[in-house]
C-alpha positions as CSV (number, residue, x, y, z in Angstrom):
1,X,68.2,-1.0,99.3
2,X,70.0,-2.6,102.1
3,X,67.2,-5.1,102.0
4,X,67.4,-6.3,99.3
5,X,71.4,-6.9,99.5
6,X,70.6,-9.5,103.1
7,X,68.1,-11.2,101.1
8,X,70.0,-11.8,98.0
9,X,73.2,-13.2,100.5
10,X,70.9,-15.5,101.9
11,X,69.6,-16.8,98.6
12,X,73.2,-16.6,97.6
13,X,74.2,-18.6,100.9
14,X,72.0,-21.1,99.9
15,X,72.6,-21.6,96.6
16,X,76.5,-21.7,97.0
17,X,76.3,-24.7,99.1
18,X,74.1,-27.0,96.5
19,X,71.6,-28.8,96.8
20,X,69.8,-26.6,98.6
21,X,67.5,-24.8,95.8
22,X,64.4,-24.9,98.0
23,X,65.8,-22.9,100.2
24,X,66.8,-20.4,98.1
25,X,63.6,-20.1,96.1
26,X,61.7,-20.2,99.4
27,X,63.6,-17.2,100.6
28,X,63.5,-14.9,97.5
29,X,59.2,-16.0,97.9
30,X,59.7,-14.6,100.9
31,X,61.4,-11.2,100.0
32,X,58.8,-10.9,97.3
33,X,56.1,-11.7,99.8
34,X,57.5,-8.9,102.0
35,X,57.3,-6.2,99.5
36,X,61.4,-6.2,98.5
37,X,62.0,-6.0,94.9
38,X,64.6,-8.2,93.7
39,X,67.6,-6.6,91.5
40,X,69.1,-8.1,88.4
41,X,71.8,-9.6,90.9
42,X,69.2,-11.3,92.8
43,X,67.9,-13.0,89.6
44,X,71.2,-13.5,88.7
45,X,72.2,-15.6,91.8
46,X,68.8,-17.2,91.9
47,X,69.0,-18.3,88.3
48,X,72.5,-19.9,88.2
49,X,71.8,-21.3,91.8
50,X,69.0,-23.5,90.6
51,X,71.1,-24.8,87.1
52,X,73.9,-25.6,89.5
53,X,71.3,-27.7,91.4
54,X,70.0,-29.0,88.6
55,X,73.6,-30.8,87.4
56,X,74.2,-32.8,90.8
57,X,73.3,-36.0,90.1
């Protein structure tokens, strides 16, 4: 479990500071890749990270 929570900062950490969506996608590949199953917060972040990216101009 506590695997999953120092992915899902990262992809958090990434996604908080904008513009850095590739990152974050790169890094929740990654978790997935090493066998840690994301939870519904993970998405969560992850989801909203990338439509926050999505707005800057």
């Amino acid at each position: 479990m506590a695997v999953v929570v120092v992915h899902t900062a990262f992809v958090e950490a990434y996604t908080n500071t904008g513009g850095h969506s590739k990152e974050a996608v790169r890094t929740f590949a990654h978790m997935l890749a090493s066998g840690v199953s994301p939870n519904a917060y993970t998405h969560t972040v992850l989801v909203k990270g990338l439509d926050r990216d999505s707005k800057i101009p």
